[in-house]
VEXZATI-60564 format. One record per residue (C-alpha): residue in one letter; y, z, x. Coordinates in nm, 2 decimals, decimal comma. Example, Ala and Ser with C-alpha at 12.3 -4.5 7.8 and 13.67 -1.06 7.14 Angstrom:
<bases>
<base><residu>A</residu><yy>-0,45</yy><zz>0,78</zz><xx>1,23</xx></base>
<base><residu>S</residu><yy>-0,11</yy><zz>0,71</zz><xx>1,37</xx></base>
</bases>
This chain:
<bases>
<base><residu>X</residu><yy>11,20</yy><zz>5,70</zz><xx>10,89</xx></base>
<base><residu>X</residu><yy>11,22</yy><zz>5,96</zz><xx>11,18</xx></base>
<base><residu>X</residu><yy>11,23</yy><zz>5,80</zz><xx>11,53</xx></base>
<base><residu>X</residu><yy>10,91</yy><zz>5,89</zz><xx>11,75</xx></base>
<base><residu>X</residu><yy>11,02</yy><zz>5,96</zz><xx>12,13</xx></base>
<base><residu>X</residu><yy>10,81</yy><zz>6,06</zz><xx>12,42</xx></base>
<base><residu>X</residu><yy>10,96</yy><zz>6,33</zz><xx>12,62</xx></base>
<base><residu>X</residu><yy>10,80</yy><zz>6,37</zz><xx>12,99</xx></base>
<base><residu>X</residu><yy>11,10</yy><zz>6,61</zz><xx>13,11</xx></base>
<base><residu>X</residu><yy>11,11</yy><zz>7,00</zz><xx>13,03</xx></base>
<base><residu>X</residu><yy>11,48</yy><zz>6,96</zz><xx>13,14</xx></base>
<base><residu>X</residu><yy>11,58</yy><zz>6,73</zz><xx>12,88</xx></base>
<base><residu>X</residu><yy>11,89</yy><zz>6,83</zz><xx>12,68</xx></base>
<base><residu>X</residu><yy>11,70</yy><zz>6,66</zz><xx>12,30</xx></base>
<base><residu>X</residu><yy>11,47</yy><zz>7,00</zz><xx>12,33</xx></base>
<base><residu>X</residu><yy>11,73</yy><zz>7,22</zz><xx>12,36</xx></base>
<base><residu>X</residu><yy>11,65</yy><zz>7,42</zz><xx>12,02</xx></base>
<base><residu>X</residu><yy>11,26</yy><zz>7,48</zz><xx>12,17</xx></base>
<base><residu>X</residu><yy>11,39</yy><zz>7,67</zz><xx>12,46</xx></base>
<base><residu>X</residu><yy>11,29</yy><zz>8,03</zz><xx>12,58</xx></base>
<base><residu>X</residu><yy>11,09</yy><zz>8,04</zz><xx>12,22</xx></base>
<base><residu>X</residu><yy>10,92</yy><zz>8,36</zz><xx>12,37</xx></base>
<base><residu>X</residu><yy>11,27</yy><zz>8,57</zz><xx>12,49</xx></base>
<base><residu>X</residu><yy>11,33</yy><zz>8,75</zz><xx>12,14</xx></base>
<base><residu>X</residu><yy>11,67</yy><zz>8,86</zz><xx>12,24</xx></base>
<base><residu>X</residu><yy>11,76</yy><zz>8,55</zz><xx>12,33</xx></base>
<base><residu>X</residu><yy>11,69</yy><zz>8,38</zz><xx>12,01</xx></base>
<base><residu>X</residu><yy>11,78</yy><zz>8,68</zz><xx>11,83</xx></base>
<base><residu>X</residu><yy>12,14</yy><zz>8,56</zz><xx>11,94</xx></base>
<base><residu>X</residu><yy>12,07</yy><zz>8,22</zz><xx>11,94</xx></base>
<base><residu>X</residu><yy>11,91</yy><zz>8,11</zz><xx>11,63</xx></base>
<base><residu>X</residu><yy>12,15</yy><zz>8,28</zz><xx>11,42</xx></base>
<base><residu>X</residu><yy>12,46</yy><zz>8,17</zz><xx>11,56</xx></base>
<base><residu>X</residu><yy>12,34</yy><zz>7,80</zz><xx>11,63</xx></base>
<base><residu>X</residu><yy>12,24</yy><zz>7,79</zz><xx>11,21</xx></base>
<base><residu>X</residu><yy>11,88</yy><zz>7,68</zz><xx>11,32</xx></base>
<base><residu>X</residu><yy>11,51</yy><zz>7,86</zz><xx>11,29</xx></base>
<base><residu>X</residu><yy>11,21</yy><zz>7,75</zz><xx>11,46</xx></base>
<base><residu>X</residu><yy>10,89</yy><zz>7,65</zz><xx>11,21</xx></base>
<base><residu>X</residu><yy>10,53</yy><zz>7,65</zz><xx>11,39</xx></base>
<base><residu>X</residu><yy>10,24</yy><zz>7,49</zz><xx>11,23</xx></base>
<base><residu>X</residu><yy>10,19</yy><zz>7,20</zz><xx>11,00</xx></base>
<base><residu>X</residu><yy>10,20</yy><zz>7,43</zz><xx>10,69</xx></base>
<base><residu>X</residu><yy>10,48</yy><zz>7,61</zz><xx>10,76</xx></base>
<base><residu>X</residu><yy>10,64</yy><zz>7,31</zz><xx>10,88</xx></base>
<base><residu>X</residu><yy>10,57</yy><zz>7,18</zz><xx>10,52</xx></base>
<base><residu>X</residu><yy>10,67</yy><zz>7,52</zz><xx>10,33</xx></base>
<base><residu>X</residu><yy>11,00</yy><zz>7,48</zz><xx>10,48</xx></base>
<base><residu>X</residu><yy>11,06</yy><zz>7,13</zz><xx>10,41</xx></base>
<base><residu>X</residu><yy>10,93</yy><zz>7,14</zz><xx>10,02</xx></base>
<base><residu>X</residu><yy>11,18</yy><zz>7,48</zz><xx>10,02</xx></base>
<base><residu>X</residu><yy>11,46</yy><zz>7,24</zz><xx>10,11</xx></base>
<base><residu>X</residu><yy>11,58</yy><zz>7,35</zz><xx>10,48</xx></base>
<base><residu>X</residu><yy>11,68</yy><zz>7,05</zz><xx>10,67</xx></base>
<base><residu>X</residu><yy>11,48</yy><zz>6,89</zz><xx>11,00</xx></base>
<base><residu>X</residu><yy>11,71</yy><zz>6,89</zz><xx>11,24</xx></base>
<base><residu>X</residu><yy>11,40</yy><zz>6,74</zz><xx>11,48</xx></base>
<base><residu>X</residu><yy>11,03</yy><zz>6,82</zz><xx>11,57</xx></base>
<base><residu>X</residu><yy>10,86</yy><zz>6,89</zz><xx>11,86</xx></base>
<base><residu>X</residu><yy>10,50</yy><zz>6,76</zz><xx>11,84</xx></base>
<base><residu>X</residu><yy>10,18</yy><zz>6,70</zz><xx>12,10</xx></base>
<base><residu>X</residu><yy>10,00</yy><zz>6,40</zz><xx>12,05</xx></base>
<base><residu>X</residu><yy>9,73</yy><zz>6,48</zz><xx>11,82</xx></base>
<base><residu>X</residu><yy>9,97</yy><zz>6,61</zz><xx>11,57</xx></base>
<base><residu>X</residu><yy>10,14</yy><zz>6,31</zz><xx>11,54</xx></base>
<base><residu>X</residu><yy>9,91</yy><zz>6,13</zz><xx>11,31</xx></base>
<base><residu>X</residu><yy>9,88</yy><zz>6,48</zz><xx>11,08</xx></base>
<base><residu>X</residu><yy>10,27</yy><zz>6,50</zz><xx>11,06</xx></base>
<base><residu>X</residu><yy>10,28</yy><zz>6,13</zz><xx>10,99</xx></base>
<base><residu>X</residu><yy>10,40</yy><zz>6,18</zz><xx>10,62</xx></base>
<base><residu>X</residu><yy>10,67</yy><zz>6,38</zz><xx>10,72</xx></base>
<base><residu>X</residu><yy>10,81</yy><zz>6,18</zz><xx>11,02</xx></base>
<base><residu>X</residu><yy>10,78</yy><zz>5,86</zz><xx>10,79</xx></base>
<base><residu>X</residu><yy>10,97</yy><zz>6,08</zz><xx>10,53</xx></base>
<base><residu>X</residu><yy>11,23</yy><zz>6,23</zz><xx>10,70</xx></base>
<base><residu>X</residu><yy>11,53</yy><zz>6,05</zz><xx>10,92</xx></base>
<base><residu>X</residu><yy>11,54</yy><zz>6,37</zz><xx>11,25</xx></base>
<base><residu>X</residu><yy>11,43</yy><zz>6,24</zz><xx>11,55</xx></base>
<base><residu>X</residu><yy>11,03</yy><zz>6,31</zz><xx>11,67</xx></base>
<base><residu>X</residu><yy>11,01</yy><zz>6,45</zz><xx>12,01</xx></base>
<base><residu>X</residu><yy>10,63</yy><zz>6,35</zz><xx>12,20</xx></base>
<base><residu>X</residu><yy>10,52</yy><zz>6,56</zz><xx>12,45</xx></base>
<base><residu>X</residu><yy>10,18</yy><zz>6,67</zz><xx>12,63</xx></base>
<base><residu>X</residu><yy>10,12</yy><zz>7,04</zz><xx>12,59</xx></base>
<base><residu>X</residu><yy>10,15</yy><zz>7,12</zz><xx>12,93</xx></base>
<base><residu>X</residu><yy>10,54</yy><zz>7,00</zz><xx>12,87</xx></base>
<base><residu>X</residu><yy>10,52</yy><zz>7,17</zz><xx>12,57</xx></base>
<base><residu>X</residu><yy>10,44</yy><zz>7,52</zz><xx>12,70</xx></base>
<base><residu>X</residu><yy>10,71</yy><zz>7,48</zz><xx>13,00</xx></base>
<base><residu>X</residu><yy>10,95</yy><zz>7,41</zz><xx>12,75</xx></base>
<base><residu>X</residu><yy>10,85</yy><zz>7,69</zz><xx>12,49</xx></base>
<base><residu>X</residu><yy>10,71</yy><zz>7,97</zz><xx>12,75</xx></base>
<base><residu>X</residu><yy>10,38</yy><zz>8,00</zz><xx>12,55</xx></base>
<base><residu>X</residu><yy>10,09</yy><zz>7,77</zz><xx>12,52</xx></base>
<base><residu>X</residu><yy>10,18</yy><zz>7,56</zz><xx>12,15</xx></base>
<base><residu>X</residu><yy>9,79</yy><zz>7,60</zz><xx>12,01</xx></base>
<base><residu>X</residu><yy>9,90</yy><zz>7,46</zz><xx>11,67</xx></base>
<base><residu>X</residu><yy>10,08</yy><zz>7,17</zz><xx>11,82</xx></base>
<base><residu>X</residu><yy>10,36</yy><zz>7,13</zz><xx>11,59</xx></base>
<base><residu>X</residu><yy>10,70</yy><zz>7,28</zz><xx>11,61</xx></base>
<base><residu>X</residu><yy>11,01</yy><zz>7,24</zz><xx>11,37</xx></base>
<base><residu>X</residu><yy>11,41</yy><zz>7,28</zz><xx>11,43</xx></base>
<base><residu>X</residu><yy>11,52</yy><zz>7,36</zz><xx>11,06</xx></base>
<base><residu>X</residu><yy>11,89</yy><zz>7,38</zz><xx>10,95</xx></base>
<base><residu>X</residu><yy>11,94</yy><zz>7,75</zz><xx>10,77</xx></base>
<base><residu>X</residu><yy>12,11</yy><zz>7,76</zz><xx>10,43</xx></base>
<base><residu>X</residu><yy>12,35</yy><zz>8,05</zz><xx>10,36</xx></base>
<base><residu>X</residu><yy>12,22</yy><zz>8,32</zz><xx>10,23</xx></base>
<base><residu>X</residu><yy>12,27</yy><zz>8,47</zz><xx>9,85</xx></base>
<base><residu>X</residu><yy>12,43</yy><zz>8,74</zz><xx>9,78</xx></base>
<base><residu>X</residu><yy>12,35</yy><zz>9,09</zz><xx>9,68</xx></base>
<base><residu>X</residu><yy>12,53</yy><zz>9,03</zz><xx>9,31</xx></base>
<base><residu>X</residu><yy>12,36</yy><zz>8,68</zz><xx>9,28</xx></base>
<base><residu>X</residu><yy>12,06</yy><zz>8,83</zz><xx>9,38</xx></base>
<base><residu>X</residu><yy>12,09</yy><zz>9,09</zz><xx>9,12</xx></base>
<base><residu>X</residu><yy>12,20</yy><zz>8,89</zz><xx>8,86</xx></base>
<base><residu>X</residu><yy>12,09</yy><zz>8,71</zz><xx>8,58</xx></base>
<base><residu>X</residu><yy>11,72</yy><zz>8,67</zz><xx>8,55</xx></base>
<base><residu>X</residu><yy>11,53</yy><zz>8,83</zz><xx>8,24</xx></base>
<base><residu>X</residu><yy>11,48</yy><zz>9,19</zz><xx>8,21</xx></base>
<base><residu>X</residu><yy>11,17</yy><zz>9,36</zz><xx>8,36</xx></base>
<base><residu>X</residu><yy>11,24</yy><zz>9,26</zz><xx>8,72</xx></base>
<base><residu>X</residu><yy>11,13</yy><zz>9,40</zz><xx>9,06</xx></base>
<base><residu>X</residu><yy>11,24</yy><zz>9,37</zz><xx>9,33</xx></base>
<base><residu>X</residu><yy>11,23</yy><zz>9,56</zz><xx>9,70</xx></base>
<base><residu>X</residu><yy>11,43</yy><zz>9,68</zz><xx>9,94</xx></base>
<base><residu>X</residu><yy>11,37</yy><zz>9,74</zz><xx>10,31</xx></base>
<base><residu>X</residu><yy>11,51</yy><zz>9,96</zz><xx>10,54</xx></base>
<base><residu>X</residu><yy>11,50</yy><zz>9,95</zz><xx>10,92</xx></base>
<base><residu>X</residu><yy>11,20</yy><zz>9,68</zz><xx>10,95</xx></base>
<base><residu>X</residu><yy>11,26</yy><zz>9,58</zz><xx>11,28</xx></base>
<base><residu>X</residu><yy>10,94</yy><zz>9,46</zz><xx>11,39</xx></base>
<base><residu>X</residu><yy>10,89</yy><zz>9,12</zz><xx>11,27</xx></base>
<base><residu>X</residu><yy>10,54</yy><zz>9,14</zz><xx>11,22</xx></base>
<base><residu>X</residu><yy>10,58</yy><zz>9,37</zz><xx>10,93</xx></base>
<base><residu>X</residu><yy>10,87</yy><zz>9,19</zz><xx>10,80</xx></base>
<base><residu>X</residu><yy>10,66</yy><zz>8,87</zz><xx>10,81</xx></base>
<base><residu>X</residu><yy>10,33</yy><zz>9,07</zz><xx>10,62</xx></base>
<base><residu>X</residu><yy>10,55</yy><zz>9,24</zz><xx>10,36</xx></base>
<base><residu>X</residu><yy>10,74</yy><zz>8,92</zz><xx>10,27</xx></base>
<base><residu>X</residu><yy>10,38</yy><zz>8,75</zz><xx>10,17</xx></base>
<base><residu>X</residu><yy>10,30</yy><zz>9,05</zz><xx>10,01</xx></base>
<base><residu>X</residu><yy>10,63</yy><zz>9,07</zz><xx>9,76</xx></base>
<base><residu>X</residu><yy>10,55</yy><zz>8,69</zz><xx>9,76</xx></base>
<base><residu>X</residu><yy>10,20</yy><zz>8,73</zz><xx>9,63</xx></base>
<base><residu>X</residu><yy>10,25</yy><zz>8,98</zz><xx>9,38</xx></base>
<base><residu>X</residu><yy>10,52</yy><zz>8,89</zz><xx>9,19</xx></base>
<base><residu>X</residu><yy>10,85</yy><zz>9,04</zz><xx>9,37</xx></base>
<base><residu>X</residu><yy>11,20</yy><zz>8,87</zz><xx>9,27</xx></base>
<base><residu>X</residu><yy>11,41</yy><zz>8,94</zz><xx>9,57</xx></base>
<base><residu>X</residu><yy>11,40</yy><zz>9,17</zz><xx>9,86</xx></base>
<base><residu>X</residu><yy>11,77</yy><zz>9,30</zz><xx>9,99</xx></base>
<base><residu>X</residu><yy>11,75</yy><zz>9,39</zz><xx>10,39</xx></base>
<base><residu>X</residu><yy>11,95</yy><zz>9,66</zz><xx>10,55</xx></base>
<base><residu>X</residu><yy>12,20</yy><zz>9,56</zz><xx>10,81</xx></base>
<base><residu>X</residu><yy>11,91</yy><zz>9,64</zz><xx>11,07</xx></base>
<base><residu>X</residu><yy>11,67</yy><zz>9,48</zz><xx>10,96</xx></base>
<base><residu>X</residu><yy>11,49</yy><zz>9,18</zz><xx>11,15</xx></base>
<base><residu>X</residu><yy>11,59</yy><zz>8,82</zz><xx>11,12</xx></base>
<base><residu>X</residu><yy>11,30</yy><zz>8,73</zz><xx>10,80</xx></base>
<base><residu>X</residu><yy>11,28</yy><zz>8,34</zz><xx>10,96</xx></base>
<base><residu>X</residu><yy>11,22</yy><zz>8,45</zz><xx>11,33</xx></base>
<base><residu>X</residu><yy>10,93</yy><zz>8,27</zz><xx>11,46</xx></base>
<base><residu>X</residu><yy>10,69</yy><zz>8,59</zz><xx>11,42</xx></base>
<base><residu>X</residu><yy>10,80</yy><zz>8,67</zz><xx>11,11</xx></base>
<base><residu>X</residu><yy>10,77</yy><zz>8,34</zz><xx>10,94</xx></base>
<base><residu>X</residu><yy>10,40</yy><zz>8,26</zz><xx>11,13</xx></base>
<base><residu>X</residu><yy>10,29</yy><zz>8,57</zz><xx>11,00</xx></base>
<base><residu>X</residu><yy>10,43</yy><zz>8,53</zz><xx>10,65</xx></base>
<base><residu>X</residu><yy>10,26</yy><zz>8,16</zz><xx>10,64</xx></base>
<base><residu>X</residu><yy>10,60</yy><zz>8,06</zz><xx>10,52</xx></base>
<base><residu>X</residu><yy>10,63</yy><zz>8,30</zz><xx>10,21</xx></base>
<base><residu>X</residu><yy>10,95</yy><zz>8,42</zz><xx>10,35</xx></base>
<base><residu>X</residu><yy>11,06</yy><zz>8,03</zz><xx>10,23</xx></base>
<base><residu>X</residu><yy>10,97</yy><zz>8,16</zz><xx>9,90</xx></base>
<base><residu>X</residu><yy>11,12</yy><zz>8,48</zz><xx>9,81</xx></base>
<base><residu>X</residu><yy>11,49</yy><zz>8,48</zz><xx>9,76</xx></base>
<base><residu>X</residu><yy>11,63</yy><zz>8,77</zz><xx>10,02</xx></base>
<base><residu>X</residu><yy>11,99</yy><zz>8,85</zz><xx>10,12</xx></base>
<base><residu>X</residu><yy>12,19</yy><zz>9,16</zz><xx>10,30</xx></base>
<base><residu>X</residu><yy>12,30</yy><zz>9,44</zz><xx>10,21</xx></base>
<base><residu>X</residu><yy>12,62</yy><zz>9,53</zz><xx>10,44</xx></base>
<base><residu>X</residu><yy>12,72</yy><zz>9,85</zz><xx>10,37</xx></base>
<base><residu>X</residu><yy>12,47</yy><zz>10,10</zz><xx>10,40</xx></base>
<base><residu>X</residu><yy>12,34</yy><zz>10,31</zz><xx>10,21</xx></base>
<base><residu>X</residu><yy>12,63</yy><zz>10,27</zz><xx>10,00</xx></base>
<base><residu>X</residu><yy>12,55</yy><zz>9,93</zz><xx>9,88</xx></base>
<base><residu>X</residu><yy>12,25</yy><zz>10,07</zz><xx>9,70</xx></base>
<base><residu>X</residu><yy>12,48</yy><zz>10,17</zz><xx>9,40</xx></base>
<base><residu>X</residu><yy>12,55</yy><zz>9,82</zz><xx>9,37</xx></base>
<base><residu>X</residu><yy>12,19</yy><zz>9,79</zz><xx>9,27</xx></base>
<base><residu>X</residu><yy>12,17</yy><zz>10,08</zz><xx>9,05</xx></base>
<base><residu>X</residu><yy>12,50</yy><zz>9,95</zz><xx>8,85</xx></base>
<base><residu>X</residu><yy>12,31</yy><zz>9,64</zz><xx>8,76</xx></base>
<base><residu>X</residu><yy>12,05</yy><zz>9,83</zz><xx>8,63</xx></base>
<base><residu>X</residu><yy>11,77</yy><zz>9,86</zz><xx>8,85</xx></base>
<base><residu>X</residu><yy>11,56</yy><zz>10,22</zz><xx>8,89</xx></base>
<base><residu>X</residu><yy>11,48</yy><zz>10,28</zz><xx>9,31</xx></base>
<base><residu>X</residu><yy>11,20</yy><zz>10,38</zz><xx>9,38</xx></base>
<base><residu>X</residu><yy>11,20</yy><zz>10,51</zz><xx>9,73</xx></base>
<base><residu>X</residu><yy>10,82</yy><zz>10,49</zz><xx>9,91</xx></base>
<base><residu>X</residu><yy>10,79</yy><zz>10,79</zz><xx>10,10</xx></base>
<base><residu>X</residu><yy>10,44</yy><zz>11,04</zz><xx>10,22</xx></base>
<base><residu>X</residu><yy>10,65</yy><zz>11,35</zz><xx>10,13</xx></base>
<base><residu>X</residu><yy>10,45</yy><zz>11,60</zz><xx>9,89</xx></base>
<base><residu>X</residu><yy>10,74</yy><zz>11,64</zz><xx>9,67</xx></base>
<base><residu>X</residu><yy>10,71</yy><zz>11,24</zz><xx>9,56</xx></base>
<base><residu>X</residu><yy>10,49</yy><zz>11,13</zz><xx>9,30</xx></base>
<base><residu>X</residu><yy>10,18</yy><zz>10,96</zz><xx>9,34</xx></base>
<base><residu>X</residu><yy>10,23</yy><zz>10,61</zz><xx>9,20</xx></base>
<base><residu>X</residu><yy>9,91</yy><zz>10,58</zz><xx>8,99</xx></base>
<base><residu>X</residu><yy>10,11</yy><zz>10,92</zz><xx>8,80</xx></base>
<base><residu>X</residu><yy>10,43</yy><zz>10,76</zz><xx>8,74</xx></base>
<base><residu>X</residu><yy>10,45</yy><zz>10,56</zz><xx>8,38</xx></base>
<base><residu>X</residu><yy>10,47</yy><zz>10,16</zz><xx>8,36</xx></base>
<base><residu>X</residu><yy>10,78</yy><zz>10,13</zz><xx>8,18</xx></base>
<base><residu>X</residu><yy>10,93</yy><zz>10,33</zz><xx>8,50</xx></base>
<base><residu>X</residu><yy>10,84</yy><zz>10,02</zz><xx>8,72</xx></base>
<base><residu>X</residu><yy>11,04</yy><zz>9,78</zz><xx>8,46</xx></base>
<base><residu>X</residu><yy>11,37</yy><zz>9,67</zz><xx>8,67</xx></base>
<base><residu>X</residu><yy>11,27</yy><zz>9,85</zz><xx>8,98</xx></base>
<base><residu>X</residu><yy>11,40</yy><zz>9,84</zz><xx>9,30</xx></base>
<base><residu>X</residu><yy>11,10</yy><zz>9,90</zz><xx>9,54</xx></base>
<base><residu>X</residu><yy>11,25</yy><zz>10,09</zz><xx>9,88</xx></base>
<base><residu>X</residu><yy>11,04</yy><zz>10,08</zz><xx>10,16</xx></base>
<base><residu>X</residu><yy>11,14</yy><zz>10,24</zz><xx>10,55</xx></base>
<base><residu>X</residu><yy>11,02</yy><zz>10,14</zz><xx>10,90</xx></base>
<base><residu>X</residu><yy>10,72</yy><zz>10,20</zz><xx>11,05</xx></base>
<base><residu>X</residu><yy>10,69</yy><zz>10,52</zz><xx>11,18</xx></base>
<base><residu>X</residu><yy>11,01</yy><zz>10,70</zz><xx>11,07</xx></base>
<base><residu>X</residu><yy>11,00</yy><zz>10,58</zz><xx>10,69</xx></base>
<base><residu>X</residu><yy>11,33</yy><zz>10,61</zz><xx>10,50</xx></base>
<base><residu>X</residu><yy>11,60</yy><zz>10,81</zz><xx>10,62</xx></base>
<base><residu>X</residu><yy>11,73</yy><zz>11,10</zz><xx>10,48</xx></base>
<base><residu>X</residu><yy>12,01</yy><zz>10,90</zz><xx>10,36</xx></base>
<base><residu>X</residu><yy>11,85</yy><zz>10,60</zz><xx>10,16</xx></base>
<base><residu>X</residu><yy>11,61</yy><zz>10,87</zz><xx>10,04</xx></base>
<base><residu>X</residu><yy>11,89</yy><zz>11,05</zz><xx>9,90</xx></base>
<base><residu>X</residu><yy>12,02</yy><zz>10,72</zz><xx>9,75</xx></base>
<base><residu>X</residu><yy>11,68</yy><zz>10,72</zz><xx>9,51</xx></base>
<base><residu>X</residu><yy>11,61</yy><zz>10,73</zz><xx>9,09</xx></base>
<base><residu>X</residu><yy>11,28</yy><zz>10,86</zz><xx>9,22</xx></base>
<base><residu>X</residu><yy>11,07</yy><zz>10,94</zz><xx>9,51</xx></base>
<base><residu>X</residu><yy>10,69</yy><zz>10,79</zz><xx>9,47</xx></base>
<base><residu>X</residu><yy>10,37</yy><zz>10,76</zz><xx>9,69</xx></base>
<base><residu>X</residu><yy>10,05</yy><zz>10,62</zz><xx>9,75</xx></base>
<base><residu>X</residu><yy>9,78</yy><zz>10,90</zz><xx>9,70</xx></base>
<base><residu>X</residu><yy>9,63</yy><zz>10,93</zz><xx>10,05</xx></base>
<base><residu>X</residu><yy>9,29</yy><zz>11,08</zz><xx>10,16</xx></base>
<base><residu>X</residu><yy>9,28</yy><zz>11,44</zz><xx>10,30</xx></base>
<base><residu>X</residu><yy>9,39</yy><zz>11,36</zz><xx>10,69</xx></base>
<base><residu>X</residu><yy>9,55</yy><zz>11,04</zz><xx>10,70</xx></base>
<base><residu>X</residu><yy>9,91</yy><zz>11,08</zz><xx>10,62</xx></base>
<base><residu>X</residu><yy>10,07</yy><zz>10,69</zz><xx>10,57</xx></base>
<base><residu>X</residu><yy>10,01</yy><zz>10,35</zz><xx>10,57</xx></base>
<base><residu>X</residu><yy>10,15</yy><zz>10,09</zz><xx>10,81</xx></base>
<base><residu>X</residu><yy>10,45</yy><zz>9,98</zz><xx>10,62</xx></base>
<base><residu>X</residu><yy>10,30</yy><zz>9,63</zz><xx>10,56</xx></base>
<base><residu>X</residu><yy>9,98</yy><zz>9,76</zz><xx>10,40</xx></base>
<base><residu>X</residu><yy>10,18</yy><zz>10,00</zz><xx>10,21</xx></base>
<base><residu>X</residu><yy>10,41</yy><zz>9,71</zz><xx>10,04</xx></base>
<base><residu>X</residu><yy>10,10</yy><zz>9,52</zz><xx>9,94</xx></base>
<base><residu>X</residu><yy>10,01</yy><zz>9,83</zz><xx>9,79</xx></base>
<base><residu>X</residu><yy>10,33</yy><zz>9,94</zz><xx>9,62</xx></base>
<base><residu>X</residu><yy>10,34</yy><zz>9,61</zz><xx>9,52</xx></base>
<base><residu>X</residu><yy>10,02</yy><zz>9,60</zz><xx>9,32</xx></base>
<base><residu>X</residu><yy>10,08</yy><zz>9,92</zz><xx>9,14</xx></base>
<base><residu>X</residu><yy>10,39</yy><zz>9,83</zz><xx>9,06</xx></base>
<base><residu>X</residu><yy>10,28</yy><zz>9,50</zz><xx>8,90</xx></base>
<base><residu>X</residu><yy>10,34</yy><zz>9,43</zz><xx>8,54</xx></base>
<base><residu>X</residu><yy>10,05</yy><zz>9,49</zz><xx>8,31</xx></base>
<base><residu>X</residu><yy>9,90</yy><zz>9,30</zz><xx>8,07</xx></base>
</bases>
């Protein structure tokens, strides 16, 4: 059983991992390095936990205590108490869901493992250049929903369990296995070699609209998506089986990238 502990001082050392939760470059450098990710809300508190990260504490205003009861009587990390004023002078943001989680990452897979084994028939997606973690956070629930393996990240790619991107996932980046890619665009042929077709998502008029492309061609894909605003580069494009695209109306020319995964991954989906 966790131990419950009141907490009056913003200065004390215990809440350490809740610090500056609003300074992204900061915890950009922090998070990582320190092997820790910061969960917000009772569900994704719970995702996390049933996903098999380790508590390494939580940081909870008084109301939330009861809710989280369960998990504090389940769990041996210590249960920081504090008022939500204390809370928002600790976090720099007002706490509305009132429950915070340090969690313990695990390493991540690797590409090969990640490409491996499994039966045939796969998909899976790649992503190039998402650096805005809302995005990230969206796609992930969409590959999550609609039956995506894996997803492989550039090297440039945000940090998948950064606060944002986690909230905005509701925890489905818990869910879908992911890993890095660290040599890019090279590493792509690592994903060609064991047998997956890329499909790279682009507007261009010279791709193919995805409702014209056969089934069978989505079997073992490798869905590529770009960042908002500049897509793939020219180099990952290059790097392609195939270049495919969502049929737009006359005047609009894209998607935002987290729509357009929901939609890739949709039409990509297995039939029957």
């Amino acid at each position: 059983m966790a131990d419950l502990i009141t907490v009056e001082d913003p200065d004390d050392p215990r809440l350490s991992d809740y610090t500056g939760l609003t300074d992204v470059e900061l915890r950009r450098r922090r998070e990582p390095a320190e092997g820790l990710f910061i969960a917000e809300g009772e569900k994704v508190i719970r995702r996390a936990k049933d996903a098999g990260f380790e508590m390494r504490s939580m940081l909870l205003s008084a109301k939330w205590v009861d809710v989280m009861r369960d998990v504090i009587d389940e769990l041996p990390a210590p249960v920081y108490a504090v008022s939500p004023e204390l809370a928002e002078r600790v976090t720099g943001y007002h706490v509305h869901r009132g429950a915070l989680a340090s969690m313990q990452r695990k390493p991540l897979p690797s590409a090969e493992e990640l490409l491996g084994g499994g039966p045939g028939g796969r998909r899976i997606a790649i992503f190039e250049g998402f650096v805005d973690h809302a995005n990230l956070g969206a796609a992930f629930r969409s590959a999550a929903a609609l039956g995506i393996s894996a997803i492989l990240l550039s090297p440039d790619c945000a940090d998948p369990l950064y606060r944002r991107a986690i909230k905005v996932s509701m925890g489905s980046v818990f869910s879908v296995p992911y890993g890095r890619l660290t040599d890019w665009p090279a590493d792509l042929e690592q994903v060609r070699e064991a047998g997956y077709r890329i499909l790279a998502m682009t507007p261009s008029e010279k791709a193919t609209p995805l409702d014209q492309v056969p089934a069978e061609r989505f079997e073992q894909s490798a869905i590529m998506l770009g960042s908002e605003g500049h897509g793939l580069s020219t180099y990952a494009l290059r790097a392609a089986d195939e270049w495919v695209r969502i049929p737009m109306s006359e005047g609009i020319d894209s998607l935002n990238v987290a729509a357009a995964s929901a939609v890739a991954f949709y039409a990509t989906r297995p039939r029957g």
